[in-house]
C-alpha distance (Angstrom), angle and dihedral (degrees) to the residues before:
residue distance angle dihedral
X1 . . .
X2 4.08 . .
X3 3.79 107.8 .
X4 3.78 122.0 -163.6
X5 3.59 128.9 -176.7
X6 4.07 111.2 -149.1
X7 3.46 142.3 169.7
X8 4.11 118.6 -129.8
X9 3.78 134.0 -135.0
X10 3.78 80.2 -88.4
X11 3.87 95.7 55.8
X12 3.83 79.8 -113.7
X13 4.13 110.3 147.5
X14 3.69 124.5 -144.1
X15 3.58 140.3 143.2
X16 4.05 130.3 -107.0
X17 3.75 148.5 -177.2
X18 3.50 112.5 -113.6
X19 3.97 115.4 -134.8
X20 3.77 127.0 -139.9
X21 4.17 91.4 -117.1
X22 4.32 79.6 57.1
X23 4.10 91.8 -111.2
X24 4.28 110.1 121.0
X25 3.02 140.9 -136.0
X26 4.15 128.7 -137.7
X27 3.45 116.6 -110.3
X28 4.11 114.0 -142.4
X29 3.92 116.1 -155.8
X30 3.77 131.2 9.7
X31 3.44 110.5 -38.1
X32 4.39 85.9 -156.0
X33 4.21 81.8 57.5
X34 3.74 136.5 11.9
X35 4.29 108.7 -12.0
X36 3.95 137.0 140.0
X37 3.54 138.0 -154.0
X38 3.84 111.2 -114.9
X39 3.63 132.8 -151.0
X40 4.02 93.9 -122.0
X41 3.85 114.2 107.9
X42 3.57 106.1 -122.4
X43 3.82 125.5 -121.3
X44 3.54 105.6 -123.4
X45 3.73 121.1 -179.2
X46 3.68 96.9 148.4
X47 4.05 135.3 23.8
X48 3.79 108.8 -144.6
X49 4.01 128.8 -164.2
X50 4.07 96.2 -69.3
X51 3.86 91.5 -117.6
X52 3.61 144.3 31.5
X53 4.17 104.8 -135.1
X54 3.20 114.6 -132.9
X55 3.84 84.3 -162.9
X56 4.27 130.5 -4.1
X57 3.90 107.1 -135.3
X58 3.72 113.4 -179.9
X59 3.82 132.7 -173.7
X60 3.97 109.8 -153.1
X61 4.22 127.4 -163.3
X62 4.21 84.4 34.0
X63 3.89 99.6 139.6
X64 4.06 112.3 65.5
X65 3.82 86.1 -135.6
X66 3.41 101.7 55.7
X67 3.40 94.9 41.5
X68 3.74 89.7 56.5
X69 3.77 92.6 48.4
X70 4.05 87.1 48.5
X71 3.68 86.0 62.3
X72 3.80 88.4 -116.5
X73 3.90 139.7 132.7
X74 3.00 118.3 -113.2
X75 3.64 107.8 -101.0
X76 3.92 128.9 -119.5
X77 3.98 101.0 -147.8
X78 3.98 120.2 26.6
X79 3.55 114.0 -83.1
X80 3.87 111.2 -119.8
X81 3.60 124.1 -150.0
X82 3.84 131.2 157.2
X83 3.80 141.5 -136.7
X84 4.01 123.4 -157.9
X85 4.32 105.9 -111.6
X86 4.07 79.3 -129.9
X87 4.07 81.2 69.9
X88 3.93 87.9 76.0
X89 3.57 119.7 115.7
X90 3.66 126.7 174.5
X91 4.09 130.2 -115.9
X92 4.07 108.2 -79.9
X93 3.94 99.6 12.3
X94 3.59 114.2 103.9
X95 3.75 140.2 -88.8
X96 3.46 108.4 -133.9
X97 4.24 130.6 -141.2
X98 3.49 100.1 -126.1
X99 3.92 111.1 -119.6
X100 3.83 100.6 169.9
X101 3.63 87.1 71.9
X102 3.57 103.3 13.8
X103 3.53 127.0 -126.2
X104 3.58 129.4 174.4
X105 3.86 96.8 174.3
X106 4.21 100.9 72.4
X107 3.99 104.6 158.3
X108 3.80 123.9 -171.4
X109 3.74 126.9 -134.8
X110 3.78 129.2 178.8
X111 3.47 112.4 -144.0
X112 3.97 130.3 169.5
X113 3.93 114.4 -116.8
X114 3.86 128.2 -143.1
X115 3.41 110.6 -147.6
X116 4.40 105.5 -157.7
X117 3.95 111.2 -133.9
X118 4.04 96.1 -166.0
X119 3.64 142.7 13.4
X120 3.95 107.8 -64.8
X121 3.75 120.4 -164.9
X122 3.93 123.9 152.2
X123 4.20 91.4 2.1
X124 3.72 113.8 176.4
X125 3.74 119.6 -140.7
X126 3.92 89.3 -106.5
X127 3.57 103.9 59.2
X128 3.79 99.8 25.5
X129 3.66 99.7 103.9
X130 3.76 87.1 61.1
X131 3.76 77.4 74.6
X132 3.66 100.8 54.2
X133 4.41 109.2 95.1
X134 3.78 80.4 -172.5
X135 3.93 159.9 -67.3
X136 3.76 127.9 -84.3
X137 4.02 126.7 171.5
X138 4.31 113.2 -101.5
X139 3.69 123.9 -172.3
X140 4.12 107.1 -144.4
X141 3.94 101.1 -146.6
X142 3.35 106.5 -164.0
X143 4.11 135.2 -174.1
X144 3.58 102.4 -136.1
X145 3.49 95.1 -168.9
X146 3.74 93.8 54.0
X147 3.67 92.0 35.1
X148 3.49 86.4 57.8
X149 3.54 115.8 31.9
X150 3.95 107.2 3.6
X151 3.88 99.8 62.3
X152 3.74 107.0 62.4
X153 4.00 90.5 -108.0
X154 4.05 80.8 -49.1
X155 4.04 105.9 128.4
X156 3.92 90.1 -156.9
X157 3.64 105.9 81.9
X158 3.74 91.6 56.4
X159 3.76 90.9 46.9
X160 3.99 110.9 46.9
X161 3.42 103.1 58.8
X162 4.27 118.9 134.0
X163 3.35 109.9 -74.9
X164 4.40 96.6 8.1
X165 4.14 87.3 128.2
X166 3.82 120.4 57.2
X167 3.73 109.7 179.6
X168 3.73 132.3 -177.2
X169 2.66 159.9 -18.7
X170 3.72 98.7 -163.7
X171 3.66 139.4 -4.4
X172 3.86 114.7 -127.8
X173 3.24 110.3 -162.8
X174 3.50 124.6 -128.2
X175 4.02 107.6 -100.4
X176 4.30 78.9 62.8
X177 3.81 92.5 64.8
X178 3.59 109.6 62.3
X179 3.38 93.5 -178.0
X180 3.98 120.9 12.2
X181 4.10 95.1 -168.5
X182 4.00 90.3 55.2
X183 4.23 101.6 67.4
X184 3.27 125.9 113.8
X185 4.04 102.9 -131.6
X186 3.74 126.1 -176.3
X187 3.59 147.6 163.5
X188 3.71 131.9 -129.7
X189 4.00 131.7 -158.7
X190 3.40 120.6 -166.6
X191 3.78 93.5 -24.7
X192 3.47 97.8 -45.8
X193 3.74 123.4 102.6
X194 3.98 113.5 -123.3
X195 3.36 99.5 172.4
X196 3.85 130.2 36.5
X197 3.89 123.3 166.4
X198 3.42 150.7 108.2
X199 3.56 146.2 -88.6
X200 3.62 93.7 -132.9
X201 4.31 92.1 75.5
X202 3.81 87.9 64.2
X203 3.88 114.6 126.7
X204 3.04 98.4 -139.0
X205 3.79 122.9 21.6
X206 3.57 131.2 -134.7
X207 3.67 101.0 -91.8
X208 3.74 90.1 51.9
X209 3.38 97.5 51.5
X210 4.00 93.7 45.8
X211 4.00 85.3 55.6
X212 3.94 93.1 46.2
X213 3.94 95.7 45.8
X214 3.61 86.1 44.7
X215 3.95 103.4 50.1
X216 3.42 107.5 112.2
X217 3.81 95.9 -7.3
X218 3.47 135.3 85.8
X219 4.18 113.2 -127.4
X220 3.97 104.4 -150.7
X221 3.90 120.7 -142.2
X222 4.12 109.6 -82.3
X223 4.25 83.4 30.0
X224 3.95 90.9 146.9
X225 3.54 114.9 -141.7
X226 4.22 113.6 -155.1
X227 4.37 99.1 -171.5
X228 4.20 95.4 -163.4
X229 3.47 138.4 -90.6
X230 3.91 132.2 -84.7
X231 3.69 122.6 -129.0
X232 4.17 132.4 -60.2
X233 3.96 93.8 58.8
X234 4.40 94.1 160.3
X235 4.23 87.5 -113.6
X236 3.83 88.5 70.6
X237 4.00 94.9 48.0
X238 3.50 129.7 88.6
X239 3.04 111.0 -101.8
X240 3.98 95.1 20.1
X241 3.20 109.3 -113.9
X242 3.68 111.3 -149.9
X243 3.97 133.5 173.8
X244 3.54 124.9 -75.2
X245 4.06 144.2 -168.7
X246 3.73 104.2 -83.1
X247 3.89 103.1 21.5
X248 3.59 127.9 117.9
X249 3.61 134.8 -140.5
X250 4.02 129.6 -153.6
X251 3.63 120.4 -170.6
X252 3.67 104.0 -165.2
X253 3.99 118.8 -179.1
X254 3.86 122.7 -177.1
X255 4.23 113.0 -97.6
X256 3.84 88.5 7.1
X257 3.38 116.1 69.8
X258 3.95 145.7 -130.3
X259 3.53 133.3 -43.3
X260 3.71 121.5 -164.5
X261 3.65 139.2 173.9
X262 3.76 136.6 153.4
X263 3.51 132.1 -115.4
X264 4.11 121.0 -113.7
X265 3.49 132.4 174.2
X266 4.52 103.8 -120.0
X267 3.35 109.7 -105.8
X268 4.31 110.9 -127.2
């Protein structure tokens, strides 16, 4: 099933199934417990981020190419790093170039986000996917200058910003996605594609990293899971190639759709 989250011509906010001719379908109950998919046509006047995190967890250097183009080893645990749940920003509204504390090095990175269903402590690679509710395409904006060099070897300042992760535009739940570490997942600017992979060259896979984040730790319902990005991020290119007023970015990943929001400077 294709979940979207929505606001109404009331500003109401609900959840629906989305049907193959693109009408939806409203969602009754708790769609992390006990819900069902209705036969009324839902009112949508607005498509949301499919999921309200109740935390961001986010495993950096996971693709063996982009670590390698990052100038990095290639690590021997998952490398955890975290994004604020006020980061969020829905499909189609904008990303915005942060101008409170400036940064004029904003890099995109299409990642593929787990979405957790049910409490999660202590998960073992075999059963953890029967913790996943779902997957849904993210875009980790990132500051590289304050991921860098402005967050006392701390990757967080550089990635939490307003705005720094799109999600959307649906959530697929999990009995969709056969197999999360075989998509092909890519990133377009401006019409051209940038990035173009697949799953498949993560490090570690999603199981693994549902088991490590898990160890020791309990992963609430709506814990968002963002699993790296491949190759082509604009740091590694020469000349960088970094975000600017009046771009626009397209996460695309294989059997869940596209994801695309423009890029504005932040109004202070």
């Amino acid at each position: 099933m294709k979940i979207i989250r929505y606001s109404d011509s009331a500003g109401r906010i609900a959840y629906a199934s989305q049907q193959t001719d693109g009408s939806a379908r409203v969602i009754e109950g708790d769609i992390f417990g006990d819900h069902r998919v209705t036969d009324t046509v839902a009112d949508v006047a607005k498509v949301l981020a499919p999921v309200q995190p109740t935390a961001i967890l986010c495993i950096g250097l996971n693709y063996k190419f982009h670590a390698e183009e990052s100038g990095a080893a290639i690590p021997e645990h998952p490398v955890l790093f975290m994004k604020s749940p006020g980061t969020v920003q829905n499909p189609g509204d904008a990303i915005e170039l942060p101008r409170g504390l400036r940064s004029d090095t904003v890099d995109y990175e299409c990642e593929l986000a787990i979405v957790i269903g049910k409490a999660a402590k202590n998960v073992s690679k075999e059963n953890a996917l029967d913790y996943v509710l779902g997957y849904t395409c993210a875009n980790d904006v990132s500051a590289r200058d304050w991921q860098k060099n402005g967050g006392g070897g701390q990757w967080c300042r550089g990635k939490t910003f307003d705005t720094f992760c799109p999600l959307g535009p649906v959530l697929v739940t999990r009995d969709e996605i056969a197999n999360p570490n075989a998509l092909g997942i890519m990133t377009i600017l401006n019409g051209e594609a940038v990035q173009d992979w697949n799953t498949n060259d993560m490090i570690f896979d999603v199981p693994t990293i549902i088991a490590f984040l898990s160890a020791s730790t309990t992963l609430l319902p709506g814990t968002v899971i963002l699993t790296g990005t491949p190759h082509g991020v604009g740091m590694a290119r020469k000349p960088a190639l970094w975000l600017k007023a009046g771009d626009s970015v397209t996460i695309e990943i294989e059997g869940i759709g596209s994801l695309t929001n423009p890029v504005i400077e932040e109004v202070v």
